[in-house]
NUFIPA-349643 format. One record per residue (C-alpha): x, y, z; residue number from 1. Coordinates in Angstrom, 2 decimals, m for minus. Example, Ala and Ser with C-alpha at 12.3 -4.5 7.8 and 13.67 -1.06 7.14 Angstrom:
BEGIN
     east    north       up   nr
    12.30    m4.50     7.80    1
    13.67    m1.06     7.14    2
This chain:
BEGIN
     east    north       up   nr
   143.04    42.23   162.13    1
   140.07    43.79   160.76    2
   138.22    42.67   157.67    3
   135.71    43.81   155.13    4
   132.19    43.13   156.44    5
   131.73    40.91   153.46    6
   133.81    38.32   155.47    7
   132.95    39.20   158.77    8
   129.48    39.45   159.46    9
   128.61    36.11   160.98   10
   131.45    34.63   163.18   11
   129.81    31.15   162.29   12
   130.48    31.77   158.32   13
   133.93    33.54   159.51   14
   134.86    30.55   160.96   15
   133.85    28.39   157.96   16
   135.58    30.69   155.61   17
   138.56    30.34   157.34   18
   138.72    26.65   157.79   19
   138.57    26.97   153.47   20
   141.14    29.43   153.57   21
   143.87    27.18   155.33   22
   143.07    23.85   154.30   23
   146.21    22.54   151.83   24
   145.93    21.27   149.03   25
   146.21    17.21   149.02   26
   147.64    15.05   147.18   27
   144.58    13.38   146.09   28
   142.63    16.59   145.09   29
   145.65    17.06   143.07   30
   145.68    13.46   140.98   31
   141.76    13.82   141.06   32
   142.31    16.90   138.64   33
   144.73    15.06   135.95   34
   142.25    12.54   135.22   35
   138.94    14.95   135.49   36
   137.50    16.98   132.53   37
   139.37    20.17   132.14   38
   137.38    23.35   131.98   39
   138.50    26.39   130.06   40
   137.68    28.70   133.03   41
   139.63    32.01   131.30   42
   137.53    31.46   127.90   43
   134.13    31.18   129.88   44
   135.39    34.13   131.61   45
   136.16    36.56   129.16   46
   132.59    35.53   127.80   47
   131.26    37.37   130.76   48
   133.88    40.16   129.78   49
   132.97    40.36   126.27   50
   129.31    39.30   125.37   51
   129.70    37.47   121.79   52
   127.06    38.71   119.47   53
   128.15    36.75   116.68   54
   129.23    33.10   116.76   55
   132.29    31.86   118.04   56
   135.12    31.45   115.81   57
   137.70    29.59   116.72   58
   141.05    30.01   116.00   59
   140.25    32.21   113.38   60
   141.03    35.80   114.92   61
   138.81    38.71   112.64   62
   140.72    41.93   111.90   63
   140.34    43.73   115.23   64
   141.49    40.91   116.99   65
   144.98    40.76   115.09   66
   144.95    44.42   115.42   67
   144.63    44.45   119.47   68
   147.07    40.88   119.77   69
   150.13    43.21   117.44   70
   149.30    46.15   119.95   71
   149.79    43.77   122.49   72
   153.23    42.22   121.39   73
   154.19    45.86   120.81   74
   153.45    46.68   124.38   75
   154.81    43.62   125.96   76
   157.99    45.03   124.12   77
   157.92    48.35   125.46   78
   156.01    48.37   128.60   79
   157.40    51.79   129.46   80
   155.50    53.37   127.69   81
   152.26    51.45   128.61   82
   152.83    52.49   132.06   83
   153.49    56.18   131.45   84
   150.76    56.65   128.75   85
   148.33    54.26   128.56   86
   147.98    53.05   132.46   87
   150.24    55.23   134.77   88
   150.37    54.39   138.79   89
   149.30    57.37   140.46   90
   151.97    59.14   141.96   91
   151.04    59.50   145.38   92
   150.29    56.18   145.94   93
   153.90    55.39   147.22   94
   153.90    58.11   149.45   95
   150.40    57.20   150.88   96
   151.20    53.88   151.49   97
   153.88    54.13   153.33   98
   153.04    56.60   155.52   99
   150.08    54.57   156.19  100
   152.54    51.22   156.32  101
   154.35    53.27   159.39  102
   152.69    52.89   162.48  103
   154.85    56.13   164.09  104
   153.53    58.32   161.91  105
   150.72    60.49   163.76  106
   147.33    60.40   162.07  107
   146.45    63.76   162.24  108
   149.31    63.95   159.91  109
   147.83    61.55   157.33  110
   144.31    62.94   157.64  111
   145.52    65.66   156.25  112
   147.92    64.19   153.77  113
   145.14    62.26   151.90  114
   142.16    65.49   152.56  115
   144.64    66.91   149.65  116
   143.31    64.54   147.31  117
   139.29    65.61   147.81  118
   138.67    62.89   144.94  119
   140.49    60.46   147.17  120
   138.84    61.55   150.35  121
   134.97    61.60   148.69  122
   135.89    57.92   147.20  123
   137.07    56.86   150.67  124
   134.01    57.56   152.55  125
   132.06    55.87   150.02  126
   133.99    53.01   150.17  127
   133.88    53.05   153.83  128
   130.27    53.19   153.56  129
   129.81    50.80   150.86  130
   127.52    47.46   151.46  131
   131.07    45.14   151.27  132
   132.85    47.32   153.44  133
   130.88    48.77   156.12  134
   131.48    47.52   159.30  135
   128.62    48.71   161.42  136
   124.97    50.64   161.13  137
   127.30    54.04   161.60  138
   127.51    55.87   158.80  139
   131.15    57.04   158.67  140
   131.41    60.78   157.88  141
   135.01    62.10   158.16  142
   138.17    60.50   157.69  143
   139.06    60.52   161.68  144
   136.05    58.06   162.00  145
   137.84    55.88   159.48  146
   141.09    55.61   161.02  147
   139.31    55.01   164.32  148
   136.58    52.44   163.42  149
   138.58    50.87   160.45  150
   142.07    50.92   161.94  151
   145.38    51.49   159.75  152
   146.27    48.35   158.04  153
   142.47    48.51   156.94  154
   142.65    51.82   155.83  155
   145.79    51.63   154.15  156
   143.67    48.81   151.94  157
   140.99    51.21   151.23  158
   143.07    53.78   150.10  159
   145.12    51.60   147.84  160
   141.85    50.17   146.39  161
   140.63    53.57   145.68  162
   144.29    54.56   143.79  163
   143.89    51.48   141.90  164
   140.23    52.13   140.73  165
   141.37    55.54   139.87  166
   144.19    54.50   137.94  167
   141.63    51.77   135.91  168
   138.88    53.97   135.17  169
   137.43    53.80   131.98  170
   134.31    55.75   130.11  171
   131.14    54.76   131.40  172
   129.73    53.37   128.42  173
   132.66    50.89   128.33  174
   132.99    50.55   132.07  175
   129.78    49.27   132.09  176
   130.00    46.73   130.06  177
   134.32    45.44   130.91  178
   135.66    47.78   133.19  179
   133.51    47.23   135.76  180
   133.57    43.52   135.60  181
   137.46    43.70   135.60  182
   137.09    45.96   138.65  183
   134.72    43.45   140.70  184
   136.96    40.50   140.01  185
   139.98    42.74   141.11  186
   138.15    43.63   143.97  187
   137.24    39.98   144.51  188
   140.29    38.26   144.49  189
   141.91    41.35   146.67  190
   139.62    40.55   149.53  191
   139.45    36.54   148.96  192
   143.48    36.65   148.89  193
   143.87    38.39   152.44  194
   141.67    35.27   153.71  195
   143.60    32.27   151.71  196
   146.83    33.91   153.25  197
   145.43    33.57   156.79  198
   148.69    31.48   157.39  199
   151.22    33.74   156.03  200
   152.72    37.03   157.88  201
   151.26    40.06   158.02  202
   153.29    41.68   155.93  203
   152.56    38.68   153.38  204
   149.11    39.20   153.71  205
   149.22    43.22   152.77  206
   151.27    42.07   149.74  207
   148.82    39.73   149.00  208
   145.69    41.71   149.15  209
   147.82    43.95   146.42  210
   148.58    41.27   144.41  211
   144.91    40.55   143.68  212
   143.96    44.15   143.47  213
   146.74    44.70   140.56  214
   146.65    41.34   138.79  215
   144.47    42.35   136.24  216
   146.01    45.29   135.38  217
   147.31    44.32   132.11  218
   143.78    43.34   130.64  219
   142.75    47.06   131.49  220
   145.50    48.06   129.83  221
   144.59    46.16   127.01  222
   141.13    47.54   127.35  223
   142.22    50.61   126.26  224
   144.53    49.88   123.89  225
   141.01    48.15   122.65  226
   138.94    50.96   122.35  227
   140.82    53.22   120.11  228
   140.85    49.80   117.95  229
   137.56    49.98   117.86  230
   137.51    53.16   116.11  231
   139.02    51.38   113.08  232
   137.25    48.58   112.70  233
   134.31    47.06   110.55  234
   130.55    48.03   112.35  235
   129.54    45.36   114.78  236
   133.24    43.69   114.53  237
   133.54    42.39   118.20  238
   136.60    40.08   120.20  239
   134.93    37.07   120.04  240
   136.93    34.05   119.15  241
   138.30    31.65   121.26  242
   141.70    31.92   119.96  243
   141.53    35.84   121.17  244
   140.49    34.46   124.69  245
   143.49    32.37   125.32  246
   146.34    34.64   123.55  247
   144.73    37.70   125.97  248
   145.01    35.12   129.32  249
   148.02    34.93   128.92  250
   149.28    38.16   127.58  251
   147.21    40.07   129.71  252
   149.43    38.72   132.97  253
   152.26    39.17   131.50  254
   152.06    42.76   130.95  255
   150.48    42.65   134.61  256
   154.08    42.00   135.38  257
   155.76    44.43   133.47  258
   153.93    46.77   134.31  259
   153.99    46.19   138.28  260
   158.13    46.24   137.30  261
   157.69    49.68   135.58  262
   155.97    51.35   138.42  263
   159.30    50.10   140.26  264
   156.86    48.42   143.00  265
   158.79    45.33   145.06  266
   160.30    42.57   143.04  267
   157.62    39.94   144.99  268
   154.93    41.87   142.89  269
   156.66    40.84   139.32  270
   157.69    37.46   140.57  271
   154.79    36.01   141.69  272
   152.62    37.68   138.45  273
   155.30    36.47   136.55  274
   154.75    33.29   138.00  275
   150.73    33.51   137.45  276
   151.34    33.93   133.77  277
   152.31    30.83   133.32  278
   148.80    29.19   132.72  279
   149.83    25.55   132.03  280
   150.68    25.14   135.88  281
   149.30    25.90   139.53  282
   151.95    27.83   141.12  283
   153.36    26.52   143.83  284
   155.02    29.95   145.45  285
   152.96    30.94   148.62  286
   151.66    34.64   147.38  287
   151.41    33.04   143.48  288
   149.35    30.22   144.61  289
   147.14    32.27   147.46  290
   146.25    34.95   143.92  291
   145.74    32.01   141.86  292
   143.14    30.49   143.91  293
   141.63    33.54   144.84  294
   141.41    34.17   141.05  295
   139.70    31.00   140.17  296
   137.19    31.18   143.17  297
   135.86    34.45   141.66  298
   135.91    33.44   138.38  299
   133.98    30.47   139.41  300
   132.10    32.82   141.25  301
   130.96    35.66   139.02  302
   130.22    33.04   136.30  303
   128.18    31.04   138.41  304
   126.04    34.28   139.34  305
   125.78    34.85   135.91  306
   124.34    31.98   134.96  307
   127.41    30.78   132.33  308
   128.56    28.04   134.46  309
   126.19    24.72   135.10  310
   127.02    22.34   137.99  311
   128.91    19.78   135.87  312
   131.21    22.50   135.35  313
   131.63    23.99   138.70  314
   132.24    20.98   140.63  315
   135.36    19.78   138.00  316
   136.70    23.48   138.89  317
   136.45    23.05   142.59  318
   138.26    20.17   142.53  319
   141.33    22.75   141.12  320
   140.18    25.27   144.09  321
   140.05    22.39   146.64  322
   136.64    23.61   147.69  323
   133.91    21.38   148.51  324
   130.75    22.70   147.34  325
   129.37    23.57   150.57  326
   132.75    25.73   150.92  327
   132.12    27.25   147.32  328
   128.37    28.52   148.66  329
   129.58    30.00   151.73  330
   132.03    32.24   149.76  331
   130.24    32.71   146.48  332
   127.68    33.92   149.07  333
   129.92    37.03   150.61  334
   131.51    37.42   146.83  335
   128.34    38.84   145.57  336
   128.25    41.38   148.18  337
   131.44    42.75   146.19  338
């Protein structure tokens, strides 16, 4: 199966990669992690999310931050609406994916189906020709040289990756500075999950690769429930406390769930989100635990590049990924290509 040149250019590293992609997780690396230092990995990461200007405050949320946490309990009560207004699926994706997902259909046929979207097909080319995705020194021009140097099951990733960016898109002055963040750590885990789920099916693998593309979902979603809070609330007020930080891990995978129920995607989608949500435990369910990992390597990952994690830090988290360090510089190598 073909992969994203950000895993595949050096069969040495490829091999290495995979090696860390199927190793299980033992029993010792397991009762090594109960007695080691815990690290609050989701509060250092929505530090990278949301650069504190002002001090840290603790528990004590500020106005905007109750504000955003009732809009939140409001939407985890009617997702619905989140999904139709606030963060809607775009509706061709279903089509598009499953014409894509049926290897009888004749590509001619889908050529033209997705050259109706020109938005789709310009952001398909550049994705194609991206520096994490390209495959070769061949520029690729038109959508037939996709389908033939890519192949379908590639494709059909590219395309859903472009739907999903769509869908997430937020003004550039705020994409800069969470949205696009968000979007790399979506984009991330995506790719990272298709390698941890080496030893699952196929099929497993595709719904994997979705899984980390749509997992974050709900903290867009929150995003922009964010920004028209912002509108209301005192100059310079920012979400900075750490009480925020943990109420929005949480919440922020839970609507994830609903809302991946909403768009009436399969049940494995919800279930294994569902299952994500619940921070106080690694999950144990193949697709859950391949996302979760996947998740903490990039968080690890982007942090580390950022300069907001030291050492100490990052080796008590890979004792959680069950990544050596040597295994943790090979990837967080090919993760900064995304």
């Amino acid at each position: 199966m073909s992969r994203p040149k950000g895993f595949s250019q050096d069969r040495s590293v490829q091999q290495k990669i995979e090696q860390v992609s199927v190793k299980p997780v033992s029993k010792a690396v397991v009762e090594e992690a109960i007695v080691t230092d815990s690290v609050d990995i989701s509060a250092l990461f929505y530090s990278l999310l949301f650069p504190a200007k002002t001090a840290d405050t603790g528990g004590v949320a500020n106005n905007l931050e109750r504000n955003i946490i009732s809009d939140v309990e409001l939407a985890l009560s009617s997702p619905q609406e989140i999904a139709e207004n606030v963060l809607k699926l775009p509706t061709r994706m279903a089509e598009l994916d499953r014409y894509l997902a049926d290897n009888n259909a004749d590509t001619n046929d889908l050529v033209e189906l997705i050259q109706q979207d020109p938005v789709l097909s310009v952001e398909l080319l550049k994705l194609c020709n991206s520096p994490a995705f390209k495959r070769s020194e061949k520029e690729i021009t038109s959508l037939q040289q996709a389908f033939v140097q890519l192949g379908r099951e590639q494709l059909r990733r590219y395309v859903s990756t472009c739907l999903v960016r769509e869908m997430i898109a937020i003004k550039p002055i705020y994409y800069r500075r969470f949205g696009l963040q968000v979007w790399r750590h979506s984009m991330q885990v995506a790719s990272l999950s298709v390698q941890l789920a080496q030893h699952l099916s196929e099929e497993d693998q595709e719904t994997a690769f979705m899984l980390g593309l749509l997992h974050d979902v709900g903290k867009i979603a929150i995003f922009k429930m964010l920004l028209d809070a912002f509108h209301h609330a005192e100059p310079g007020e920012q979400p900075n406390s750490w009480l925020f930080r943990q109420v929005m891990t949480t919440k922020s995978l839970t609507l994830s769930a609903l809302l991946v129920q909403c768009w009436q995607l399969p049940k494995r989608f919800e279930s294994s989100l569902s299952l994500l949500a619940n921070t106080t435990s690694q999950p144990v369910e193949p697709l859950a635990a391949v996302v979760w990992r996947a998740n903490l390597i990039s968080e690890c990952s982007m942090l580390f590049q950022a300069n907001k994690l030291d050492n100490a830090c990052l080796t008590r988290l890979l004792i959680d990924a069950d990544l050596s360090r040597e295994e943790f510089d090979i990837l967080h190598e090919q993760l900064k290509e995304i």
